[in-house]
C-alpha positions in Angstrom: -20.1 -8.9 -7.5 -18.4 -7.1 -4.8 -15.9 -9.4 -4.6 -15.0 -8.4 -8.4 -15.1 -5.2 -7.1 -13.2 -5.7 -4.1 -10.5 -7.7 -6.8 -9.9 -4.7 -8.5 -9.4 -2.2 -5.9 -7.1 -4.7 -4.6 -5.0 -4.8 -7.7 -4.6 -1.2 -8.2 -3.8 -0.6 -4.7 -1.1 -3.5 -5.1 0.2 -1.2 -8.3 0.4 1.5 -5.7 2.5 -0.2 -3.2 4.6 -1.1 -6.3 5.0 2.4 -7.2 6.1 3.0 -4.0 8.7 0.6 -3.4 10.1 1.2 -6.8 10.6 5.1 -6.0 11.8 4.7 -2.5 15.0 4.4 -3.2 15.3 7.3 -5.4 13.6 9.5 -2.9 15.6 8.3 0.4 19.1 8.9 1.0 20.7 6.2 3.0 20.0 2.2 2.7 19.0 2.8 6.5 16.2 5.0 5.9 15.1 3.1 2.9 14.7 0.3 5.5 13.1 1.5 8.2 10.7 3.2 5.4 9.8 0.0 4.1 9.7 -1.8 7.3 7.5 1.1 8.8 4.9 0.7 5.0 4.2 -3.0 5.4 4.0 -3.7 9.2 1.2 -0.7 8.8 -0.2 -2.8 5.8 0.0 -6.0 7.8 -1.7 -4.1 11.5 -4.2 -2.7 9.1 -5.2 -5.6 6.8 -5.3 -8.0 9.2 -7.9 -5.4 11.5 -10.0 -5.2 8.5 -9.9 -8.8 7.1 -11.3 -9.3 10.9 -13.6 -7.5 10.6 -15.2 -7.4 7.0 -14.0 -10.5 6.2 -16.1 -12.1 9.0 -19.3 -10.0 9.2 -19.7 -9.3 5.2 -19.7 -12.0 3.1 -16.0 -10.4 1.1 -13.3 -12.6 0.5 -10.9 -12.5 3.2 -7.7 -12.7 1.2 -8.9 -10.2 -0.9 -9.8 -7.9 2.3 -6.5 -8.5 3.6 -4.5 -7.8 0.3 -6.9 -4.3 -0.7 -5.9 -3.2 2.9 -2.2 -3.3 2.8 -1.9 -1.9 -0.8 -4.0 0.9 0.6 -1.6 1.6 3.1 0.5 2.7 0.7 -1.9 5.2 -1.5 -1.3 8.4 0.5 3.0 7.4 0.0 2.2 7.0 -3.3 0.3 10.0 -3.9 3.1 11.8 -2.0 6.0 10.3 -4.1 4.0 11.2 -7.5 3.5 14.6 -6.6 7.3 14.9 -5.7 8.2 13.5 -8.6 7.0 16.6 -10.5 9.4 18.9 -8.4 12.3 20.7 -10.6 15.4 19.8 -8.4 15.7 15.8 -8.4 18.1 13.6 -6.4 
């Protein structure tokens, strides 16, 4: 059950980190920036997924892929939150 659970969260926080690489480039004005962005969202993601697929992954009896996947899309929930809220603003790029 939490697994299914876990599944879920997983997949919207994936929609999230799609959001967010979508937008990107619309929000960030040079190819270098849009890189280092990018680089900077998923090596978090990785560092962070891989800390908490070690750790609930082993000592609960979750589903270490899943873990690992839910982790890195929620890296990128507070960028997407941020890039929603800017979408909103009157003076677009």
């Amino acid at each position: 059950m939490l697994n299914l659970l876990l599944g879920t969260i997983a997949l919207l926080a994936l929609a999230a980190s799609a959001y967010v690489h979508h937008q990107l480039p619309r929000r960030v004005p040079t190819v270098q920036h849009l890189r280092v962005a990018r680089i900077v969202l998923l090596a978090t993601g990785i560092a962070f997924g891989w800390v908490m697929a070690r750790l609930y992954g082993v000592l609960t009896e979750l589903n270490i892929v899943l873990v690992f996947v839910a982790s890195i899309g929620m890296v990128h929930v507070p960028a997407a939150a941020i890039l929603f809220v800017k979408s909103w603003s009157v003076d677009e790029r």
